[in-house]
PyMOL commands that place a pseudoatom at each C-alpha (Angstrom):
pseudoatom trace, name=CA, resn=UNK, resi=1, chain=A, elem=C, hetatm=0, pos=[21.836, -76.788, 115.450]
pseudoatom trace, name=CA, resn=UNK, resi=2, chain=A, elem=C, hetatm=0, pos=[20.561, -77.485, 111.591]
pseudoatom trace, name=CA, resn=UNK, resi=3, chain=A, elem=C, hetatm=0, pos=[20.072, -74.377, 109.948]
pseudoatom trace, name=CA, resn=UNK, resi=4, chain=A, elem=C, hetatm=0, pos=[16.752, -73.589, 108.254]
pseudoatom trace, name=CA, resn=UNK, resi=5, chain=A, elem=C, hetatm=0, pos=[17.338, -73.017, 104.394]
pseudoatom trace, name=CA, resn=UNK, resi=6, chain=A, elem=C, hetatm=0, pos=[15.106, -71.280, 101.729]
pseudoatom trace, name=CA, resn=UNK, resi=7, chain=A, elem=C, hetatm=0, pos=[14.761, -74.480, 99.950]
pseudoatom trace, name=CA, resn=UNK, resi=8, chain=A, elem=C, hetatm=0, pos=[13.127, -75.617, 103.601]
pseudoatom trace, name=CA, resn=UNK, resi=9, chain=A, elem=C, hetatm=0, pos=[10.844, -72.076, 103.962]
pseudoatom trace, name=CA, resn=UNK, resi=10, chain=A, elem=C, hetatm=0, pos=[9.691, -73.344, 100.170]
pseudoatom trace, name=CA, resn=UNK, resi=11, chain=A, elem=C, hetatm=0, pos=[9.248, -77.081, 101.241]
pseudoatom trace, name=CA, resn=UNK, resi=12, chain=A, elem=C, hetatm=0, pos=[7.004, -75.694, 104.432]
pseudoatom trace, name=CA, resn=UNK, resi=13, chain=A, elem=C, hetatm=0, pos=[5.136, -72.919, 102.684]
pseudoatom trace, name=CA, resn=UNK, resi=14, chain=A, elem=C, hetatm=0, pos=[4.024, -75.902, 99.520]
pseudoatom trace, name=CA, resn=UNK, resi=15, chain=A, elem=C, hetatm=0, pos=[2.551, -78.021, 102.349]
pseudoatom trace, name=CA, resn=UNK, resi=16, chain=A, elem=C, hetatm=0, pos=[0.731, -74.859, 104.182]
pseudoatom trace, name=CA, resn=UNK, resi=17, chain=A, elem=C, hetatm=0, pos=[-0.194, -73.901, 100.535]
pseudoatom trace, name=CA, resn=UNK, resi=18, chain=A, elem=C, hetatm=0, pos=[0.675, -70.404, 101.378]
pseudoatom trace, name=CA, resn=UNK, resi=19, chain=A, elem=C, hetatm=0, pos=[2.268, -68.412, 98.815]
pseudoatom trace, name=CA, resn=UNK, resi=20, chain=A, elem=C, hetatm=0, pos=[5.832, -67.003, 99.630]
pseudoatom trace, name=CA, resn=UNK, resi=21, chain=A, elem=C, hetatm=0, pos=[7.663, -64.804, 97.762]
pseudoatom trace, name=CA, resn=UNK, resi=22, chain=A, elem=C, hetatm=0, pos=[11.730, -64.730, 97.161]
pseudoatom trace, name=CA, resn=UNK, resi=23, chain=A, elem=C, hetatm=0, pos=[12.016, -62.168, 100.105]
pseudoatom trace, name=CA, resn=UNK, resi=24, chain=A, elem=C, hetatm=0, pos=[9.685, -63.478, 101.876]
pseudoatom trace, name=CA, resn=UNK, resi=25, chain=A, elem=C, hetatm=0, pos=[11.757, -66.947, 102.261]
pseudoatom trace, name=CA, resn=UNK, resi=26, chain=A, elem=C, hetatm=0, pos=[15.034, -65.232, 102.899]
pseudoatom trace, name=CA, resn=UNK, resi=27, chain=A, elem=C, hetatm=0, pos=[13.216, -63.084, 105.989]
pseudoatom trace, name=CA, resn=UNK, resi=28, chain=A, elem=C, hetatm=0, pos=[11.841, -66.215, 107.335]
pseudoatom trace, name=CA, resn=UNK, resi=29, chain=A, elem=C, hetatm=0, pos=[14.709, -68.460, 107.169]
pseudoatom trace, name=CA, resn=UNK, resi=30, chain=A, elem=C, hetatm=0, pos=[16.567, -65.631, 108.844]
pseudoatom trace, name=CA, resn=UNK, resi=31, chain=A, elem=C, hetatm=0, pos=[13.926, -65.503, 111.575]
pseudoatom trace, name=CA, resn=UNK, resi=32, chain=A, elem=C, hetatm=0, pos=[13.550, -69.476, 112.086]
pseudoatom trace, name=CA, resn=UNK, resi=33, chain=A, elem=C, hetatm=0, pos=[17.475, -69.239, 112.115]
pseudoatom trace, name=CA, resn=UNK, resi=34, chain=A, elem=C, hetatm=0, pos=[17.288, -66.339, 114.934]
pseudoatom trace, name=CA, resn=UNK, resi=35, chain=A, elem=C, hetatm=0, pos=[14.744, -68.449, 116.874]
pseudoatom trace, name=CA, resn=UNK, resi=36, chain=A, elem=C, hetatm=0, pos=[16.633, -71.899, 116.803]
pseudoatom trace, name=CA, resn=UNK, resi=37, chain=A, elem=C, hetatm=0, pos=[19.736, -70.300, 117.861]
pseudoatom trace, name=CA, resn=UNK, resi=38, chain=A, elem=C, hetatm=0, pos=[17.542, -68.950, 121.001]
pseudoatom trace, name=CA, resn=UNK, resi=39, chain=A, elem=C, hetatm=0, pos=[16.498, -72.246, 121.731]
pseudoatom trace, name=CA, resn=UNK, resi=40, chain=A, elem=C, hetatm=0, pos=[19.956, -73.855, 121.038]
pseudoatom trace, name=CA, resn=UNK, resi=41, chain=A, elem=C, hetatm=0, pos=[21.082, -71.311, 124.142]
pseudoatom trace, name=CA, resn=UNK, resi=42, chain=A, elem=C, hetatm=0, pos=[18.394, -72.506, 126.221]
pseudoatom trace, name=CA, resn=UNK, resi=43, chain=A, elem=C, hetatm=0, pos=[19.390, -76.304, 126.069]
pseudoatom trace, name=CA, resn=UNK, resi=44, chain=A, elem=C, hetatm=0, pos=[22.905, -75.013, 127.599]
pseudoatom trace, name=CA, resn=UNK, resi=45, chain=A, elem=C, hetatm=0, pos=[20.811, -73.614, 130.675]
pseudoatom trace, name=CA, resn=UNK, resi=46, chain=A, elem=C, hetatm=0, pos=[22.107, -76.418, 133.752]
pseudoatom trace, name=CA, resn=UNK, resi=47, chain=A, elem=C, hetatm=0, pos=[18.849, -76.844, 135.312]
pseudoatom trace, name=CA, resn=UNK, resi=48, chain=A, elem=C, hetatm=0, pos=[19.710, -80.013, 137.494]
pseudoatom trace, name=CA, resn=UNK, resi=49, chain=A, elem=C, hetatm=0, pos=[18.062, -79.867, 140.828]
pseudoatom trace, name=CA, resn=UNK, resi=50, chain=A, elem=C, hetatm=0, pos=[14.995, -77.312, 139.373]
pseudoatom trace, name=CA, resn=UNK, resi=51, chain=A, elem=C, hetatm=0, pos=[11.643, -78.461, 139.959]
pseudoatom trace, name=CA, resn=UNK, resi=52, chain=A, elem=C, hetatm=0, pos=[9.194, -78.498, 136.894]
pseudoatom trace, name=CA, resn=UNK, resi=53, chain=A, elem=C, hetatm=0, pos=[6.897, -75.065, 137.355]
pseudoatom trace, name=CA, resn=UNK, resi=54, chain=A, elem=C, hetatm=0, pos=[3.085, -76.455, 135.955]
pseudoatom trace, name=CA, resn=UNK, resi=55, chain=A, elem=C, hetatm=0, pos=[1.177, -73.410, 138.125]
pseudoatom trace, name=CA, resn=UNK, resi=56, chain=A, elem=C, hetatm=0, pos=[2.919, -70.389, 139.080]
pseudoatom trace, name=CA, resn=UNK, resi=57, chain=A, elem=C, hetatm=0, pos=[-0.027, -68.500, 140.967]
pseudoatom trace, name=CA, resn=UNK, resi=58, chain=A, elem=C, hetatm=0, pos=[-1.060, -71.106, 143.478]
pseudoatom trace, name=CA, resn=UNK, resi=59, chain=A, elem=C, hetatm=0, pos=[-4.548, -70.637, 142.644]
pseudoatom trace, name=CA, resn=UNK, resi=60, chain=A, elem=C, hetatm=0, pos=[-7.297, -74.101, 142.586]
pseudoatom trace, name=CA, resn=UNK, resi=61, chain=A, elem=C, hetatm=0, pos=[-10.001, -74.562, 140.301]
pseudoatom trace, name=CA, resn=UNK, resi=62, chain=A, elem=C, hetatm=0, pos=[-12.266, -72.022, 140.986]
pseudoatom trace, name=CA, resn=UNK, resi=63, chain=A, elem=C, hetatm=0, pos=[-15.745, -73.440, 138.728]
pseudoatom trace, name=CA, resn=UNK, resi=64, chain=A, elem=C, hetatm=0, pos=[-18.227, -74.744, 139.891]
pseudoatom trace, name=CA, resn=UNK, resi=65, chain=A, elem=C, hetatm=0, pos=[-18.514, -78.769, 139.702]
pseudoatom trace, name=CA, resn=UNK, resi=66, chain=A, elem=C, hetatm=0, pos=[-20.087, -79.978, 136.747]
pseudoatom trace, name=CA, resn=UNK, resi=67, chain=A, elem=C, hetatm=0, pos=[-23.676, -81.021, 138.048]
pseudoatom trace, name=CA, resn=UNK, resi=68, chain=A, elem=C, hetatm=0, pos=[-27.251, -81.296, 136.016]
pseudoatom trace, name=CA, resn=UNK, resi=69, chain=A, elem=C, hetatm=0, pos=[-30.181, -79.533, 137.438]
pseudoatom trace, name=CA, resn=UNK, resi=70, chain=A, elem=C, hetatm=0, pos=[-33.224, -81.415, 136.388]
pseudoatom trace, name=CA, resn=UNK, resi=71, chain=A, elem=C, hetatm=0, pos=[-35.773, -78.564, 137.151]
pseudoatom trace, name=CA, resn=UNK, resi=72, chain=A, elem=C, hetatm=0, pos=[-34.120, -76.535, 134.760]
pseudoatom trace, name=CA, resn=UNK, resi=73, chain=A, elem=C, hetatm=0, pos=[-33.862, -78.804, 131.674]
pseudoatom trace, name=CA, resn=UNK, resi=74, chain=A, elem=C, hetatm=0, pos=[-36.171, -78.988, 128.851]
pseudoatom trace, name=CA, resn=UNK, resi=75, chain=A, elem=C, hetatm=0, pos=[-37.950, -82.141, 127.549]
pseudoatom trace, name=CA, resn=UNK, resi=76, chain=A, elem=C, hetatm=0, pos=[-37.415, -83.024, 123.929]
pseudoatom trace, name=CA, resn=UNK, resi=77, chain=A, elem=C, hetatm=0, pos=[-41.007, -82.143, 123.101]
pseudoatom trace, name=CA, resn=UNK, resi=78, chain=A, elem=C, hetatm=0, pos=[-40.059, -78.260, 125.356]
pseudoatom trace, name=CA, resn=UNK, resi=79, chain=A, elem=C, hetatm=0, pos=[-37.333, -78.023, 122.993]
pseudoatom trace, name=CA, resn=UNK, resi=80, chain=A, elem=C, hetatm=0, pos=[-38.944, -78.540, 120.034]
pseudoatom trace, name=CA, resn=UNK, resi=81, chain=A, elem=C, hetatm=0, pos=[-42.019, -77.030, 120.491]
pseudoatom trace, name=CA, resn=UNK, resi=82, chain=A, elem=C, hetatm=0, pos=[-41.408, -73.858, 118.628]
pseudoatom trace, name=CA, resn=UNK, resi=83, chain=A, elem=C, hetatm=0, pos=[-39.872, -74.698, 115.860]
pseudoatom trace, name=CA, resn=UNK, resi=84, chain=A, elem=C, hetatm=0, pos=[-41.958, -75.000, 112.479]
pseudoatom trace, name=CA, resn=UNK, resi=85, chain=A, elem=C, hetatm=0, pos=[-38.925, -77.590, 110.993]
pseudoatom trace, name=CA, resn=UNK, resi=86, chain=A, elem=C, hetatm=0, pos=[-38.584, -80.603, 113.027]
pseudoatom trace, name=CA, resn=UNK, resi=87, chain=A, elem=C, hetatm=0, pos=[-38.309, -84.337, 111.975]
pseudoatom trace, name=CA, resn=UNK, resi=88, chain=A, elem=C, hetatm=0, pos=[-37.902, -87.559, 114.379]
pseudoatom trace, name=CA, resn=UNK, resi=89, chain=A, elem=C, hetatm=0, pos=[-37.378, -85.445, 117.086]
pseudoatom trace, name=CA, resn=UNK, resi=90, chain=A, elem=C, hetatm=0, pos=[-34.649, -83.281, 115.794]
pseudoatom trace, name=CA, resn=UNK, resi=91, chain=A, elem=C, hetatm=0, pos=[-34.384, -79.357, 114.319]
pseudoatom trace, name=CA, resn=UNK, resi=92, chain=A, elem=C, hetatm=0, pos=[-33.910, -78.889, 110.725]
pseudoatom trace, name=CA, resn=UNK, resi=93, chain=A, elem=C, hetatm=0, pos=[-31.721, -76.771, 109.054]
pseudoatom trace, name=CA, resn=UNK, resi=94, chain=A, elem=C, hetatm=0, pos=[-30.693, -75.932, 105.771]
pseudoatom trace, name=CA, resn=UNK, resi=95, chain=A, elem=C, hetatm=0, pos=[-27.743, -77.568, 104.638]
pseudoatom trace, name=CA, resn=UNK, resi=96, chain=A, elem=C, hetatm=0, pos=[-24.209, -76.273, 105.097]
pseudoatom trace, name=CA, resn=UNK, resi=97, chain=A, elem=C, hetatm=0, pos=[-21.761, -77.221, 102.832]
pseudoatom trace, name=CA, resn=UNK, resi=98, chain=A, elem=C, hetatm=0, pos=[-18.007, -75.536, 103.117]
pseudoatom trace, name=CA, resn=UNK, resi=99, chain=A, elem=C, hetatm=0, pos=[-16.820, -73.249, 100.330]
pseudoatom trace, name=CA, resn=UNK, resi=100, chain=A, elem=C, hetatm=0, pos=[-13.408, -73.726, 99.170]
for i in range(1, 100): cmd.bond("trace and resi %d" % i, "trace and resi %d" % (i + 1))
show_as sticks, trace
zoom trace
C-alpha cells in the first residue's frame, strides 16, 4: 500500500486551491493513511464465487414512463405571452456573469 505523505496532502490541497495548514496536513495524511489501510484489508476479502449485488431491495422502477401530453403544453406564443422582454421568440434576462 503507498503511504500518503504531507508533501502529497500539499501537492492535492495546491491543485484544490484550498488552503491547509501544517496540522492540518499531518491530520489528513493520517486519515488518508487510516482509510487506505481499510481498503488494503478489503482487497484480502476471497470473494470467488460471490455474485455482484447492483439492487439489494428488489424493487422496479416505479415512475411513470416518460410520455408528452399535448393538451397540456403551451405554444411558443402561450409561453411568451406575458412577458414584457422577449426577442425572436425567446425570454430576456439580464445578464449573469460568475463572480470569482
Amino acid at each position: 500500500m503507498a503511504k500518503i505523505s504531507k508533501d502529497t496532502v500539499d501537492h492535492i490541497a495546491r491543485l484544490a486551491k484550498i488552503p491547509v495548514s501544517e496540522k492540518e496536513k499531518t491530520d489528513l495524511a493520517e486519515g488518508f493513511n487510516k482509510t487506505l489501510t481499510v481498503v488494503d484489508e478489503l482487497f484480502k476479502v476471497d470473494i470467488t464465487g460471490v455474485e455482484p449485488t447492483h439492487q439489494v431491495t428488489g424493487l422496479e422502477n416505479v415512475f411513470r414512463e416518460d410520455k408528452v401530453d399535448v393538451k397540456k403544453m403551451f405554444s411558443q406564443e402561450e409561453t411568451l405571452s406575458n412577458t414584457k422582454n422577449k426577442h425572436n421568440g425567446y425570454f430576456m434576462v439580464d445578464q449573469i456573469l460568475p463572480v470569482d
